[in-house]
C-alpha positions as CSV (number, residue, x, y, z in Angstrom):
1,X,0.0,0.0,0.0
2,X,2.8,2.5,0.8
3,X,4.5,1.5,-2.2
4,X,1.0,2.6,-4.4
5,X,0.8,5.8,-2.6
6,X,4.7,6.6,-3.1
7,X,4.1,5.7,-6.8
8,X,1.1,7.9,-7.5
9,X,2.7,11.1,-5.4
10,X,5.6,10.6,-7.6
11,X,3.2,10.4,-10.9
12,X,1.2,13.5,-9.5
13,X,4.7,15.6,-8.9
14,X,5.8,14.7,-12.4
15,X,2.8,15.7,-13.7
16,X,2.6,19.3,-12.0
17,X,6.4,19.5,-12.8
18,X,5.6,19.2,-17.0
19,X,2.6,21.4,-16.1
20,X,4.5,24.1,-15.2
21,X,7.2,23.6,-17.5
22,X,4.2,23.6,-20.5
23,X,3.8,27.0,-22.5
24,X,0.3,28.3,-22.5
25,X,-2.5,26.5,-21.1
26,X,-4.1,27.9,-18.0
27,X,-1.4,29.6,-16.3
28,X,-0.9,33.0,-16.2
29,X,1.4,33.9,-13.7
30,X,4.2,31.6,-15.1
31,X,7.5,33.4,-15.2
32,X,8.4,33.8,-18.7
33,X,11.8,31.5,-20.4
34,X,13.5,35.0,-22.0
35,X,15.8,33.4,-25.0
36,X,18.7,34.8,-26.6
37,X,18.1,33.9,-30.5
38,X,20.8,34.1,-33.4
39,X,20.3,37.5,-34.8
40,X,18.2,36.0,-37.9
41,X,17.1,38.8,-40.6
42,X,13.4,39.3,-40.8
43,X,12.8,41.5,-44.3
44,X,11.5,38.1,-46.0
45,X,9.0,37.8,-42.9
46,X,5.0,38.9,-44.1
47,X,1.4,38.7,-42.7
48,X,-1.4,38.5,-44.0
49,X,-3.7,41.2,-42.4
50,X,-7.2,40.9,-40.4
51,X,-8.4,43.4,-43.2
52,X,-7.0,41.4,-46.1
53,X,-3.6,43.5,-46.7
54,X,-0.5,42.0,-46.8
55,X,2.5,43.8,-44.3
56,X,6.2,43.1,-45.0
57,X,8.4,43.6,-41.9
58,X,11.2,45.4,-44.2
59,X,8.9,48.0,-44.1
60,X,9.3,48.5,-40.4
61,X,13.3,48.5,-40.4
62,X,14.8,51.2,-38.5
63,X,11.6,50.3,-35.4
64,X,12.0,47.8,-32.9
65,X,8.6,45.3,-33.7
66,X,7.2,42.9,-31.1
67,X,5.7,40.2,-33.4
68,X,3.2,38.4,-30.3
69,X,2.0,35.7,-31.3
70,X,-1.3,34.6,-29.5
71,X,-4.9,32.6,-29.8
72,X,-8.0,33.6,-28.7
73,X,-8.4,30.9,-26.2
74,X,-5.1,31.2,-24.3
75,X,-6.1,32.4,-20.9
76,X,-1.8,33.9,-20.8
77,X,-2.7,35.7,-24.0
78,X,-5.8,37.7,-22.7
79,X,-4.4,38.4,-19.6
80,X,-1.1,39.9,-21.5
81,X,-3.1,42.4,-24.4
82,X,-3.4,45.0,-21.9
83,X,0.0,45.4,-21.2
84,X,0.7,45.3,-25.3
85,X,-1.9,47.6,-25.5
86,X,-0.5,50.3,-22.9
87,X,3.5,49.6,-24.1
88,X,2.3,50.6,-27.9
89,X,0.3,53.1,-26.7
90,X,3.6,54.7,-24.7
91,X,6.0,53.9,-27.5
92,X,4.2,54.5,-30.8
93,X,5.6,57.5,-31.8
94,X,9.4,56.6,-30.3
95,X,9.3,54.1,-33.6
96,X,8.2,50.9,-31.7
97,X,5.4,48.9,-33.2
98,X,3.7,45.4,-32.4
99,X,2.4,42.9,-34.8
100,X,-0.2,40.2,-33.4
101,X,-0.3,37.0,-34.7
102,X,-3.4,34.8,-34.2
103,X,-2.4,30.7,-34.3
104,X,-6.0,30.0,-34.3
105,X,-7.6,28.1,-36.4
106,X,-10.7,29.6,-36.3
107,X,-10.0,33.0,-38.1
108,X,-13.9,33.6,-37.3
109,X,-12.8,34.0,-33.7
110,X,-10.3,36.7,-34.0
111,X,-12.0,40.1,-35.1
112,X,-14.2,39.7,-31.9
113,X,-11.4,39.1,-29.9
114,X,-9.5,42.0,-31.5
115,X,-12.6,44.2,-30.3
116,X,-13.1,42.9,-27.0
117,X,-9.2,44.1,-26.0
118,X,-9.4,47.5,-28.1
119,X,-6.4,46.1,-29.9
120,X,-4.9,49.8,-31.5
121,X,-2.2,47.6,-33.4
122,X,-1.8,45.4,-36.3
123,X,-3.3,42.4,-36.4
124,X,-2.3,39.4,-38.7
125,X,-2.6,35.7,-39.3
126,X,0.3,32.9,-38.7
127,X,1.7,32.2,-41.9
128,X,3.8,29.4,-42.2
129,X,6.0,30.4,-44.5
130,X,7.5,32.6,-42.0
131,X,8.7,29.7,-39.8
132,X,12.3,29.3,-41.0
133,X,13.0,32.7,-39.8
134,X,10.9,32.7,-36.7
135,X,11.0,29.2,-35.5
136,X,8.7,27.1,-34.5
137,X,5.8,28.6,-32.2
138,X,5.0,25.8,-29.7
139,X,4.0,28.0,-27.0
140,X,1.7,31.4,-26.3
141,X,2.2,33.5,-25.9
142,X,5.3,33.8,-27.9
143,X,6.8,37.0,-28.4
144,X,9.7,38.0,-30.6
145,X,11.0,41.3,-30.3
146,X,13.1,42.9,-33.1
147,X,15.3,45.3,-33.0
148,X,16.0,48.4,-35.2
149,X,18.2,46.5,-37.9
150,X,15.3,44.3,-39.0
151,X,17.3,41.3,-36.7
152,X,15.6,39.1,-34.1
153,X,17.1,40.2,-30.8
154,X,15.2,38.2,-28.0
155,X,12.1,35.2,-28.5
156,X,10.4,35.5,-24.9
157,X,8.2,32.6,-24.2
158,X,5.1,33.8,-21.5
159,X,3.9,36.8,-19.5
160,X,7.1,39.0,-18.4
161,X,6.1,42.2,-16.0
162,X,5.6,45.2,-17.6
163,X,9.1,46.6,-16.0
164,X,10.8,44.1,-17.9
165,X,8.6,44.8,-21.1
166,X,9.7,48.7,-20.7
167,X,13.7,48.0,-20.0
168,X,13.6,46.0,-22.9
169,X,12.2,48.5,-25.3
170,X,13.7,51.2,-23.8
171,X,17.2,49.3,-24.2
172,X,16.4,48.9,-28.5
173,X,15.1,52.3,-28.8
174,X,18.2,53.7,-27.2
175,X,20.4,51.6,-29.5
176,X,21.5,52.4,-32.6
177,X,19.5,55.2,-33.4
């Protein structure tokens, strides 16, 4: 019997370990993984619009871009388009921009979502051809901040605090002007 119980607590650890490990889900107030990426080039990178135009990043060169991907049923995403929301709203005009990128699969679901948060901002949806440069996006939210150049500076995996959000941009804007 003490064997069965030892067994199952180990099973149940395991499982809350991966749990918390795991990307998006249910929960919110996991600190983020912040990754250092090779400085990839992102002028081949394009969206296709929620309005049906098409954006090319090498259009935004010379602005540091957050590129967020998100879904419309990520609990992590909704509770992080506020804070999008207030850093574009601070930055705008400093040449900082944000592109979100909707993984769902239900297009449907995504201009009621962009209305619900007030999203002032781009929004677009995933293309796959832009997966060699970006990577592979297995969890949301994703975010991958670019930096003036057009280069991939940082891929930050989850909720960071808004400090950390503001330092960061703060730290692009600065650099080579």
């Amino acid at each position: 019997m003490f064997k069965y119980k030892k067994s199952l607590l180990l099973i149940a650890a395991l499982f809350i370990g991966i749990s918390l490990i795991s990307g998006c889900k249910s929960d919110i107030t996991k600190r983020s993984r912040l990754q250092t990426e090779v400085r990839n080039q992102t002028d081949s990178l394009s969206f296709h619009l929620l309005d049906g135009k098409t954006v090319n990043l090498s259009k935004d060169k010379g602005k540091v871009v957050i590129l967020n991907y998100f879904a419309t049923w990520c609990p992590a995403c909704k509770a992080e388009m506020p804070e999008l929301t207030e850093l574009y709203r601070n930055y705008k005009n400093r040449g900082f921009d944000i592109i979100s990128i909707s993984t769902d699969r239900q297009i449907a679901d995504v201009p009621a979502f962009v209305k619900q948060f007030s999203i002032p901002y781009r929004v677009a949806l995933e293309n796959p051809k832009n997966r060699p440069v970006v990577g592979s996006i297995e969890y949301l939210p994703t975010n991958i901040i670019i930096d003036r150049q057009g280069k991939i500076y940082k891929r930050i995996i989850g909720i960071i605090p808004q400090a950390e959000w503001r330092a960061l941009i703060e730290k692009l804007l600065r650099e080579n002007r």
